[in-house]
N, C-alpha and C positions, 0 to 999 in steps of 0.2 A: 431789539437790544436795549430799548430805553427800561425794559423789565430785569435787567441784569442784578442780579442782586450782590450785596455785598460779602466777601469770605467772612465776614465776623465784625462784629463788636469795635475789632478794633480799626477794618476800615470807615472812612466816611462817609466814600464815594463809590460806586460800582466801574468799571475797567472802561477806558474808551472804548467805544465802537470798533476801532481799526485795531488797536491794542487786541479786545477779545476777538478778534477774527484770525489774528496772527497768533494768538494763543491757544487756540482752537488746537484740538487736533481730531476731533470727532471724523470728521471727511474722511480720516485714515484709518481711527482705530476700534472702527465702527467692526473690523475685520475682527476682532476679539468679543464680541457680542456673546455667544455661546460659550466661549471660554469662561467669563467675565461673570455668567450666570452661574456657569459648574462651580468656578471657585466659591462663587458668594452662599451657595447652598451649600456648600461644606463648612461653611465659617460659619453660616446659620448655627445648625446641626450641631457644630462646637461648640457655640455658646450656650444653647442652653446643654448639651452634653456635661458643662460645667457651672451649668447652674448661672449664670451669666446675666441669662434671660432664661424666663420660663418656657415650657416644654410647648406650651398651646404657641408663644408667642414664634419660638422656634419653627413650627409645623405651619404657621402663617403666613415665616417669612418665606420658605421652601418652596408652601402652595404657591406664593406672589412672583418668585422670579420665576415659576416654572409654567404663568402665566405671560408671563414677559418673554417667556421663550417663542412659545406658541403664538404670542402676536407677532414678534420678529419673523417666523417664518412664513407668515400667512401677507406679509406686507403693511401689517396697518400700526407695526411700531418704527417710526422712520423717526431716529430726533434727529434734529436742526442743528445750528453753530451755536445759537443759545445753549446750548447742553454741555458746550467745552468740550466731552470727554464722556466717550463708553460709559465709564465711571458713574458720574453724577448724571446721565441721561437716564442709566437701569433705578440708580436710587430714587429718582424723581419721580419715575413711574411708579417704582414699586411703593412710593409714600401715597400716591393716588391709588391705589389697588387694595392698598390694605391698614391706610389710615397712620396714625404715631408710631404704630410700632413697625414702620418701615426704618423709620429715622435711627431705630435702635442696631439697624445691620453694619453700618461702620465701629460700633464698639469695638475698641481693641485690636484694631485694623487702621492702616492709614493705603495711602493711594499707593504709597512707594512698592510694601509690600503687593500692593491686590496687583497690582500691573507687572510685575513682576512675576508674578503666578500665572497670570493669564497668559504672560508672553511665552513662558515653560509650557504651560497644558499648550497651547497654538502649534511649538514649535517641534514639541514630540511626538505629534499627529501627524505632520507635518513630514516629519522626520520618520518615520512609519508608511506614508504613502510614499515618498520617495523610494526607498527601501524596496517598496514592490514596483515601482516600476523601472529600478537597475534589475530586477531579476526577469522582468520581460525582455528586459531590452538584449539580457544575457541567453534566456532562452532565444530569442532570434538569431544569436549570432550561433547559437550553436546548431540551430535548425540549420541553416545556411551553410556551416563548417562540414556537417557531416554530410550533405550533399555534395562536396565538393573535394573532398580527402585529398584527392586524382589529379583534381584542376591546376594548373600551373599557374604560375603569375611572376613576374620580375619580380626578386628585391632590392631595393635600393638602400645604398649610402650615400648621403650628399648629394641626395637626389640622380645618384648615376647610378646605373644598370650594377648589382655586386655579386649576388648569385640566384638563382633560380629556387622558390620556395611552392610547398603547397598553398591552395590561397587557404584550405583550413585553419590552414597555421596561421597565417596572415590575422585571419576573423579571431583565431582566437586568441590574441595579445589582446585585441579591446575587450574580449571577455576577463582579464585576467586583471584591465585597467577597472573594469568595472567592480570584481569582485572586491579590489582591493577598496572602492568609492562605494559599497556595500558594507563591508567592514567597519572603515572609518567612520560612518554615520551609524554605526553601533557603539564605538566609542565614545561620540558626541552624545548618544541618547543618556548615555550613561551621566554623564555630566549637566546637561538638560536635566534632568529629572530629578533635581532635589530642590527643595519646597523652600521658598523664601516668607511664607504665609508667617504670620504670627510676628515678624520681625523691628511690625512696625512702620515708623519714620524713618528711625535706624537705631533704637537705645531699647528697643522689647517693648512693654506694657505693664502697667502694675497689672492688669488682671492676671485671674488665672487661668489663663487659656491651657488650651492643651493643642502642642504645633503637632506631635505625632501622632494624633487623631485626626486631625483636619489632613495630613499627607496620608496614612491608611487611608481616607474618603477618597482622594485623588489620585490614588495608587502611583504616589509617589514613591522613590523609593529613600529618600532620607531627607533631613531638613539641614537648613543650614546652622551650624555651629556657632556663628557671629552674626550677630544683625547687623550690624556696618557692612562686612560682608553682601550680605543676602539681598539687601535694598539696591546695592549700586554695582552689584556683578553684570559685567557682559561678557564674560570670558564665552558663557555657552554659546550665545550668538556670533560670536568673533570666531568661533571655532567651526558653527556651521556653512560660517559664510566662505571659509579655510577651503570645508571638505566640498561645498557647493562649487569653489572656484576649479578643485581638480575634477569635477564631476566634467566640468564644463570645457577643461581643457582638454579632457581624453574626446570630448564628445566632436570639440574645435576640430581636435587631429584629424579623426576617421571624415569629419566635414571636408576638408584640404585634401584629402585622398580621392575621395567621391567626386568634387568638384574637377581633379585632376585625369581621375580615368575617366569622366565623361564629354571630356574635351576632345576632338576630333585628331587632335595629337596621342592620343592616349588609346581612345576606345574599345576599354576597356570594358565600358557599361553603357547600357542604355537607362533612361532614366523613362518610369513610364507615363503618361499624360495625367494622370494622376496626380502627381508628386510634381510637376514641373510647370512655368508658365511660358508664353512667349514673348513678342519682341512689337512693342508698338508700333514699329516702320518696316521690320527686317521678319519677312513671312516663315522663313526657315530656321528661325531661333528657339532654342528648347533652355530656357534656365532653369541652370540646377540651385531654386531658388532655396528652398528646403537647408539644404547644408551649410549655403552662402549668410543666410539669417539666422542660423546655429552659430555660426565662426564669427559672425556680425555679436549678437547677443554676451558672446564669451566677454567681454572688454565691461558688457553694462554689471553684468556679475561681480567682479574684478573691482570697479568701479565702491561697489556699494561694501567690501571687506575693506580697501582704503577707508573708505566715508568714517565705515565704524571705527577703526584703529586711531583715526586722526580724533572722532570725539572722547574716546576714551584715555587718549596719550595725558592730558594735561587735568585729571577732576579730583579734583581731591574729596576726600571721604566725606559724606555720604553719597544721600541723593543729588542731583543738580540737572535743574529743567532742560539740561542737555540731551538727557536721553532721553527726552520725546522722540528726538531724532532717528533713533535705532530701527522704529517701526518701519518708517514706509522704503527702507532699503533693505529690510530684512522678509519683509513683505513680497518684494518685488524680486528679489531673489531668490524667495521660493518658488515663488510663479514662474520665474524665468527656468529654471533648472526643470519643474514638471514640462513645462510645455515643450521644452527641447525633449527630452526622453520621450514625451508622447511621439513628439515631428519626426525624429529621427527611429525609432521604432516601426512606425507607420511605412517611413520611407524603407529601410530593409527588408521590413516584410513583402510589403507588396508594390513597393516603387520603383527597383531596381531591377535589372537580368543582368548577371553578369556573361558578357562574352568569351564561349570557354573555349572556341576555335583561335579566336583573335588571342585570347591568352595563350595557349598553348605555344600560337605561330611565336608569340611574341618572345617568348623563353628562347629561340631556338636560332634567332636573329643577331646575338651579341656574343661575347669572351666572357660570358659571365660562369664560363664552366674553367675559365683559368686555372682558379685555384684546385679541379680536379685534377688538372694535369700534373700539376705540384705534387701534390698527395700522389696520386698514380707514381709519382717516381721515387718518392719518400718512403712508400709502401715496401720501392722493392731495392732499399738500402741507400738510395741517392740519399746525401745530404737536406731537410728539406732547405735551407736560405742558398743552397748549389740549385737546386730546382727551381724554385723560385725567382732564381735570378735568371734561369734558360728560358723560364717559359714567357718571363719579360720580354724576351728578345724575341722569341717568336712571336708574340702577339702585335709586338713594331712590325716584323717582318711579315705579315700578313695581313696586316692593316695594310701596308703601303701596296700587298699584291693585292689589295680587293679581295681578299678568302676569307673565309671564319674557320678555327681551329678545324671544324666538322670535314673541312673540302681538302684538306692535306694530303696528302696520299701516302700511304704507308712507309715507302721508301723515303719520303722526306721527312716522314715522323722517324725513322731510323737513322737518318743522316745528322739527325738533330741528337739524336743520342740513343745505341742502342739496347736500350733497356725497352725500350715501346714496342710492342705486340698489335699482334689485329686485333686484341680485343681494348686496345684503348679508344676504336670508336665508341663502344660501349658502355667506357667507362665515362664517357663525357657527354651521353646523349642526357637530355634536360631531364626526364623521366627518371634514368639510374642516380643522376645526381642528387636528386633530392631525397630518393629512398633509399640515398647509400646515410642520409644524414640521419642515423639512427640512436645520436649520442639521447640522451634522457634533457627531454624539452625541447629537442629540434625536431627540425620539419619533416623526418621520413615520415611516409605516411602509416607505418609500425606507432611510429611515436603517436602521431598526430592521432591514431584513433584511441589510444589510452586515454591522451586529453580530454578527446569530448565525454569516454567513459568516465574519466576520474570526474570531470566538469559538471555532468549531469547528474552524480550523484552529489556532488557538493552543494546544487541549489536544492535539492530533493532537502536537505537537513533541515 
């Protein structure tokens, strides 16, 4: 550090020791390296484009970062905290690589804009990869839905038994969470992806750049309109960290679920040795660690969209050495969001069985076909809130006999009112229930196989 040199002329002194450590942020935004080179060879490229710098001297700088690249990946460009910043580590290098007219590549460019580009190109890749792995995560579920059309499973309200669903149907609501966490981070891309290059500090440049040359090179798709603007926006990040947070929450839910039918009150699922650990003292313990550190993780995501709202609540225009801060929360919640869709993909595919005896028993154990009997009576001219109010009463009155609607016997279903036939065992067996439920987006399984049709032709686009 005693080699720290000074920002200019006008300092006298170079930064404390502890000062430049804490100013640092290389440790972090070492992760923009590649970005940081892509940008700076389009800005080359621009400059002498526009005559700026000569064509040889342009071709120099290109050749030089693109040797910088290639040491980066091989391991032997590693800079230190002396370097501050991606930034000034790549120009350092590249002034050793190719002599003065490295010095020449920040012409007409300041930090504000370049870091500001890099975090764009980072975050639209970024935003791309995710993207494909909601469409895996969505093919899973629909792999799983269509094996399962048949399968029965409780649904609940307020976590109590409400009526009897396919579990297709079930699987495919988080398909339909995801599509919609697919979508969203298309609108975000969209917003992402205009070019802050050219902007400056915040006030443009006398040169004559050309910004929609340098966004062409980066296949951006437009630049910003205000340099004040362009330098000190984090809307795009704020926004990805929006749609990251509900990626995270649909992912939490189905976590909650899984965690709850694999519990021996539930058993629902088995979870297979794969996907689970056990229990340091307790031999017969299988945790369902997978979805438990999905639901754990959701709060850290959560965490880092606060972080940024709170530094961006109070900055007034332009830059200000606050968003340094943005990186390693926005860093960290890209991370977080892939590695959950990898974990929990991994675990649907091949970590779970679901139990489809235990399901089935399990539909057939409650009053959860109540509201058939309702309907059954509505059906045939009874008032339905007259129905509804009888079939309250029988559910008291059979609760208190230890029955389930199923074990009535006809003559008592007649005595109760007679409009009921023999065929309302039928009407209320778990099976007829759900495939009576044939309105458009419900669970008969009529319905439920359009879905996965209509579903699998929607990621096919």
């Amino acid at each position: 550090m005693t080699q720290q040199q000074t920002w200019s002329q006008r300092f006298e002194s170079a930064l404390h020791p502890a000062i430049a450590r804490f100013n640092a942020s290389i440790n972090f935004d070492i992760e923009l390296i590649e970005y940081d080179l892509t940008g700076s060879q389009a800005h080359a490229k621009m400059l002498a484009h526009t005559g700026i710098i000569s064509a040889e001297e342009g071709e120099q700088l290109v050749t030089g970062l693109e040797q910088i690249r290639q040491e980066y990946r091989q391991g032997k460009f590693q800079p230190g905290i002396d370097a501050e910043d991606v930034h000034f580590a790549v120009e350092r290098r590249l002034t050793e690589i190719v002599g003065d007219v490295g010095k020449k590549l920040h012409t007409a460019r300041s930090r504000n804009d370049q870091v500001g580009t890099d975090t764009r190109l980072y975050l639209r890749d970024q935003i791309q990869q995710i993207r494909t792995q909601l469409r895996e995560f969505q093919q899973v579920l629909l792999d799983i839905a269509e094996n399962n059309i048949e399968t029965l499973i409780p649904g609940y309200t307020h976590l109590q038994r409400a009526q009897p669903l396919s579990l297709a149907h079930h699987l495919l609501a988080y398909f339909e969470m995801a599509q919609r966490d697919w979508e969203r981070l298309g609108d975000v891309y969209r917003r992402v992806n205009i070019s802050p290059l050219g902007c400056g500090a915040l006030a443009g440049t006398t040169f004559p750049i050309d910004r929609h040359y340098t966004a062409q090179l980066l296949n951006f798709d437009n630049v910003y309109a205000n340099s004040l603007d362009g330098v000190s926006d984090r809307d795009f990040a704020i926004e990805f960290l929006c749609a990251a947070s509900l990626i995270m929450v649909h992912l939490s839910r189905l976590s909650e679920e899984v965690i709850l039918w694999a519990s021996e009150e539930f058993r629902f699922i088995t979870i297979k040795d794969s996907c689970a650990t056990g229990s340091s003292i307790m031999p017969q313990k299988k945790n369902p660690d997978v979805p438990e550190l999905v639901r754990g993780k959701t709060g850290r995501v959560f965490g880092h969209l606060q972080a940024m709202l709170v530094i961006m609540k109070g900055l007034p225009l332009a830059y200000n050495k606050d968003l340094q801060e943005d990186k390693e929360g926005l860093f960290d919640g890209v991370n977080t969001v892939k590695a959950c869709l990898e974990a929990m993909t991994i675990l649907l595919r091949e970590g779970l069985e679901f139990r489809s005896q235990r399901l089935n028993a399990a539909v057939a154990e409650d009053f959860s076909n109540a509201t058939d009997v309702a309907d059954y009576l509505a059906a045939r001219g009874v008032p339905f809130r007259e129905a509804y109010n009888l079939v309250g009463k029988v559910v008291k009155t059979s609760i208190a006999a230890g029955k389930l609607l199923k074990d009535l016997t006809l003559d008592e279903w007649q005595q109760i009112h007679p409009t009921f036939a023999a065929d309302i065992y039928d009407a209320i067996a778990p099976r007829t229930v759900v495939a009576a439920r044939n309105s458009y987006g419900g669970t008969g399984f009529a319905q439920v196989s359009k879905a996965i049709y209509n579903a699998r032709n929607q990621i096919r686009e």
